[in-house]
N, C-alpha and C positions, 0 to 999 in steps of 0.2 A: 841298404847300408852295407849290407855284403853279399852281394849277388855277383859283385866281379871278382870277388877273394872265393867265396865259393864255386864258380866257374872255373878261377886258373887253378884252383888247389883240389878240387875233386869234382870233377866233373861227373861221372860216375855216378855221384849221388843225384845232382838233377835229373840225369836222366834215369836211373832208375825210378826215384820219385814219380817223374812224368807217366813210366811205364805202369807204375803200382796204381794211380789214377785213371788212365786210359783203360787198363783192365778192369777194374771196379774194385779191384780188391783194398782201398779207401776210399773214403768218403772227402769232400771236400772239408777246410779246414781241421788238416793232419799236419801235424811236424814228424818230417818223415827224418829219422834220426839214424846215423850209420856207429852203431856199437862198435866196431872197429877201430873207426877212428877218436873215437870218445878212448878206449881202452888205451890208445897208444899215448894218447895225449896224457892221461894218468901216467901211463910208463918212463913220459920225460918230464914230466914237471916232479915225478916223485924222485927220479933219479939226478935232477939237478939239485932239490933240496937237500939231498945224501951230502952231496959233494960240497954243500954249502954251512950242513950244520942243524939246517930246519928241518921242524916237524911239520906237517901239512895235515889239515882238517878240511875235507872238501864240503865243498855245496851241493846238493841236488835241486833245490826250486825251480833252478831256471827250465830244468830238465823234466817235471813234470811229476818230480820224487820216484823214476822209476824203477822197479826190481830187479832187474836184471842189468839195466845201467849202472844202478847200484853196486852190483856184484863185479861187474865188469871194473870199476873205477876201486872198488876196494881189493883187488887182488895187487894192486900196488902203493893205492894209501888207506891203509885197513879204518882210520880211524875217521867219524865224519864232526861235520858242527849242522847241530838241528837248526832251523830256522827257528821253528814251534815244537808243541809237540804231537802234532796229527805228524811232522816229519819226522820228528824223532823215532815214532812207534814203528813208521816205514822203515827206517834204516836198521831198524833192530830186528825187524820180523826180516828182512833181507839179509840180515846178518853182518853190517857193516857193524865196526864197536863204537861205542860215542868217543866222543874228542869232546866238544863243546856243546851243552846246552845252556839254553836262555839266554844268547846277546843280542837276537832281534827281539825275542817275544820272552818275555818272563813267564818260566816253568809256571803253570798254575799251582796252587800251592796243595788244592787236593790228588796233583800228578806227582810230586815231588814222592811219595813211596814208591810207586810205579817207575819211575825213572832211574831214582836215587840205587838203585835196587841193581841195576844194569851196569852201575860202577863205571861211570863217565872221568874222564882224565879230569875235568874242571865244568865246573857250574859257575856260570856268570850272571850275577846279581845286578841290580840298578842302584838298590839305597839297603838301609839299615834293616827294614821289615822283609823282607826277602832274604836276608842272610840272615834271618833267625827262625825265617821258615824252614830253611834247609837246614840249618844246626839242629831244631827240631825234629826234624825229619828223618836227618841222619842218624843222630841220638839213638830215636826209639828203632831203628836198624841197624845198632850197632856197628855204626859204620862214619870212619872219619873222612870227610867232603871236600875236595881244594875246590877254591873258590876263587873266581877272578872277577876283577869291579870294573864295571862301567864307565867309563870316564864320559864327562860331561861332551859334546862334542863343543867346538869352536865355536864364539856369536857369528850366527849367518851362515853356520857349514851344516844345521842337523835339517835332514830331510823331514820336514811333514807325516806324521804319524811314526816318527821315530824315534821322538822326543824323549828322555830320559839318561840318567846318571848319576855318579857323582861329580858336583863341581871340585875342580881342584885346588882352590882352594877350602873345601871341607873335609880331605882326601884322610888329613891328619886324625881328624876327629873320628870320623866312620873308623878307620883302622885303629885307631883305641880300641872303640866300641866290638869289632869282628874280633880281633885278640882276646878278648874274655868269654867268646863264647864258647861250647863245649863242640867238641865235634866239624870242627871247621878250621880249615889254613888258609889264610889268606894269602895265594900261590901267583896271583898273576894278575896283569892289567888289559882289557884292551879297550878299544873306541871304532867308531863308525861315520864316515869310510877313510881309511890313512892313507889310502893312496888313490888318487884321481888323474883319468886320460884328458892331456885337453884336448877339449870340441873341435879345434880346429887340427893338430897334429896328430893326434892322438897318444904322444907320448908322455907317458905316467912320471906323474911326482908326488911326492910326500905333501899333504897337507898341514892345515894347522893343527888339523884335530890330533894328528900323528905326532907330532910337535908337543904336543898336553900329554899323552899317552905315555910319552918318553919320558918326561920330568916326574908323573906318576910312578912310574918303573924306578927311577932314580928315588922317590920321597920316601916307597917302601923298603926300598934297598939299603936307605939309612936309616931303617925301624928294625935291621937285623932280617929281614923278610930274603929269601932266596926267590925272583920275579921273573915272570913267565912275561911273554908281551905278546899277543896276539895282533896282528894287523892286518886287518879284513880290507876288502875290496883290490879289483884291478889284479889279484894273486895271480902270476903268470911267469913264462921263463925270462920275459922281458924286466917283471921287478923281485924274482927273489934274490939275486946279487943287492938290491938295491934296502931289501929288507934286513939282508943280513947284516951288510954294510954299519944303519944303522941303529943296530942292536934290537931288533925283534926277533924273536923265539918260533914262532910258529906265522903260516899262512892261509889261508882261506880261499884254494882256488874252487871259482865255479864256473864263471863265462871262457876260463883257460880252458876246460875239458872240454868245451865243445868250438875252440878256435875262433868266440864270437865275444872278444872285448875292442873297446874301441880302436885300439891301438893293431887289430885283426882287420878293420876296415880300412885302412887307410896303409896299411903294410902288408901284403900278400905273402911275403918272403916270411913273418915269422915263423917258429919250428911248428907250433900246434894248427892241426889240422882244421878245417872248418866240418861240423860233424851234423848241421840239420839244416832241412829246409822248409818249408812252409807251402802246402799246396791246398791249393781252394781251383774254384773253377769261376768261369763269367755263370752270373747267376739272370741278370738280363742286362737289356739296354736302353738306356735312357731316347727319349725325342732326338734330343741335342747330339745324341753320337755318341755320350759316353757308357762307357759299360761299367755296371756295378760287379762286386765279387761277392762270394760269400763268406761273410765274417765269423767271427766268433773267437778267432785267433791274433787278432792285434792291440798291443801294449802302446800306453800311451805313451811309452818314453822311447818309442821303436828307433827313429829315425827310421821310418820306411820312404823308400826314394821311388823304383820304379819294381814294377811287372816282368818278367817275362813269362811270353805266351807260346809254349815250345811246338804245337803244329804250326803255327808259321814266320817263329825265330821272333817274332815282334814283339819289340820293350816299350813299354808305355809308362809313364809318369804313374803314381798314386796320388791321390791328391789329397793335402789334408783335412783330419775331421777333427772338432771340438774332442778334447780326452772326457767331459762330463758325458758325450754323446754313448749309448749302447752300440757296437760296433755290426748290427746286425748285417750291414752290407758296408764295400768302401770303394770308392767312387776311383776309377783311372781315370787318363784323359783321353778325349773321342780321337781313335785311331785316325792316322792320315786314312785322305780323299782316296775311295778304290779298294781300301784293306776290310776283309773281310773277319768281324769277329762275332763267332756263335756261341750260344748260350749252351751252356753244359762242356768248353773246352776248357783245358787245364793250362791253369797260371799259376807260376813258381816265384815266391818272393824269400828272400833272407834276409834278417833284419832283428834287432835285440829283440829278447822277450825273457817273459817271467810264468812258464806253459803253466806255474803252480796258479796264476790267477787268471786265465784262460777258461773258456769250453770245450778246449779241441781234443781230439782225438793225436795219440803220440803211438806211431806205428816205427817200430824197432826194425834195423835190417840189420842183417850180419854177412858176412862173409864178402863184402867189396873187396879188401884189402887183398882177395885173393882173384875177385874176379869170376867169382858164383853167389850175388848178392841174393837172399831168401829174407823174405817179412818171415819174424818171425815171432812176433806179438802185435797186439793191437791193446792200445789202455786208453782208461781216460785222465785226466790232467794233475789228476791223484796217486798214480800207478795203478791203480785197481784193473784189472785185465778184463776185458770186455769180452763176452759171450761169442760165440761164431769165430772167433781171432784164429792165424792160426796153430796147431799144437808146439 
């Protein structure tokens, strides 16, 4: 999916990828990641929402929750949005300050001291029982919570295991209910995802869901309520004019800091850099001619297209595999009549992922941007830093 946006925009990085492989100093299935340009990508997507008004809350999942990527992307947008709270705890032990917990994964309710504690800009709830865990919560820490609600997404727009909100027409009744509770403002609305690239161009629009989220913002703003609007997904320098435009408050970039949204495939030219690559080797070869890799690093919703095989320039098709399938190996196509491919050679793919539900190994390098690139960590898909890495 972007193996040619990563090729015209940093070449650099494949090849040193390639090199960090050929020496041994990774293993196959790495996202070999250039902190560099992740840091700069922070630099302008925080500097374009200065100019715009917004506050930014970044993502780490995609990125493996890592600590030092972390630090690197909060020296320009200090504040983050956890996924959960195994990321939340990451972002705090790295020192990033919360923005946003609980819009994908509702704080568990025995975290809520734990969390509540760290003085997050907003907490975002689903329904009524959870914004009275955290009034709870808050309470006995003497401590008062802004809260932001969930909105119901659009019929036909919420992703599978993402299920949860308020519908908006019960929007009324819920905000009765939060306004009596002790310890709690009900400060802001968001939804999931309000902004989507399409498949084929890949340029971003507002959805329906974004659509609900607004009239939300509106319902409490005639309750006397002062409304934060968060609008996740697609956050990039390509839609935060287009957020602000429409009266959203804050953004949520994540696949912008590493130059890998859809709208990154299909437009080379945009400003953020493309910042990881994906390296596995040929693991064997089939009868037929095709060669298998070795997996552990591909997302079901990758759009992965082809291979390349850098000792001898050859791109090969990937072919697809069942998403219920365990990705232990993933099948190219059998190289043209004559071409020569060995088992244990390194092949470079880019293509969306989510390294937070992965196996791989995420091997950090630094200094490309200057043109002395050094690994300079080795983690696994958690940030946890692995043993032997180097110092």
């Amino acid at each position: 999916m972007f193996l040619d946006t990563l090729l015209t925009r940093n070449p650099a990085l494949a090849d040193t990828a390639a090199a960090l492989h050929r020496s041994g100093a990774i293993p196959p299935d790495t996202y070999v990641i250039d902190a560099d340009a992740v840091e700069a990508n922070a630099r302008l997507l925080a500097g374009e929402a200065e100019r715009l008004g917004l506050t930014l809350w970044f993502v780490v999942k995609q990125l493996g929750r890592n600590p030092p990527l972390i630090r690197a992307i909060a020296r320009h947008i200090p504040r983050s949005a956890a996924i959960d709270v195994s990321e939340a705890r990451t972002l705090h032990a790295a020192g990033a300050r919360p923005g946003n917990l609980g819009h994908l994964v509702q704080v568990p309710h025995r975290a809520l001291p734990e969390t509540l504690a760290w003085r997050p800009e907003a907490v975002t709830v689903f329904d009524l029982d959870n914004a009275r865990a955290v009034s709870a919560a808050a309470g006995r820490l003497g401590l008062s919570q802004d809260l932001f609600v969930r909105i119901e997404g659009a019929p036909g727009a919420v992703y599978p295991g993402q299920e949860g909100g308020v519908p908006l027409d019960a929007l009324d009744d819920f905000a009765a209910a939060v306004e009596r509770l002790p310890s709690v403002r009900l400060a802001g609305v968001t939804a999931f995802p309000c902004v989507l690239c399409d498949p084929a161009t890949g340029q971003p629009a507002p959805t329906p869901t974004f659509e609900l989220a607004l009239k939300a913002k509106q319902l409490l703003a005639a309750r006397g309520h002062t409304v934060k609007l968060s609008a996740p997904s697609a956050t990039s320098m390509a839609t935060l004019p287009m957020l602000a435009e429409l009266g959203a408050t804050h953004g949520e970039p994540g696949h912008s800091l590493t130059g890998t949204t859809p709208l990154h495939a299909v437009d080379p030219h945009q400003p953020e850099q493309p910042a990881y690559v994906y390296v596995t080797e040929i693991a064997h070869t089939l009868a037929d001619g095709r060669p298998a890799l070795h997996g552990g690093g591909f997302y079901a919703r990758a759009d992965i297209r082809d291979a390349l095989l850098p000792r001898t320039g050859l791109r090969l098709r990937v072919q697809d595999a069942p998403a219920e399938n365990i990705d232990y190996y993933r099948l190219l196509d059998a190289p043209p009549a004559g071409t020569e491919v060995r088992a244990g050679e390194c092949a470079l793919l880019a293509f969306r992922t989510q390294i937070f539900v992965t196996r791989s190994t995420v091997a950090v390098v630094t200094g490309l941007s200057t043109g002395r690139p050094r690994l300079t960590g080795l983690y696994d898909a958690q940030g946890h830093a692995l043993s032997g890495a180097p110092a």
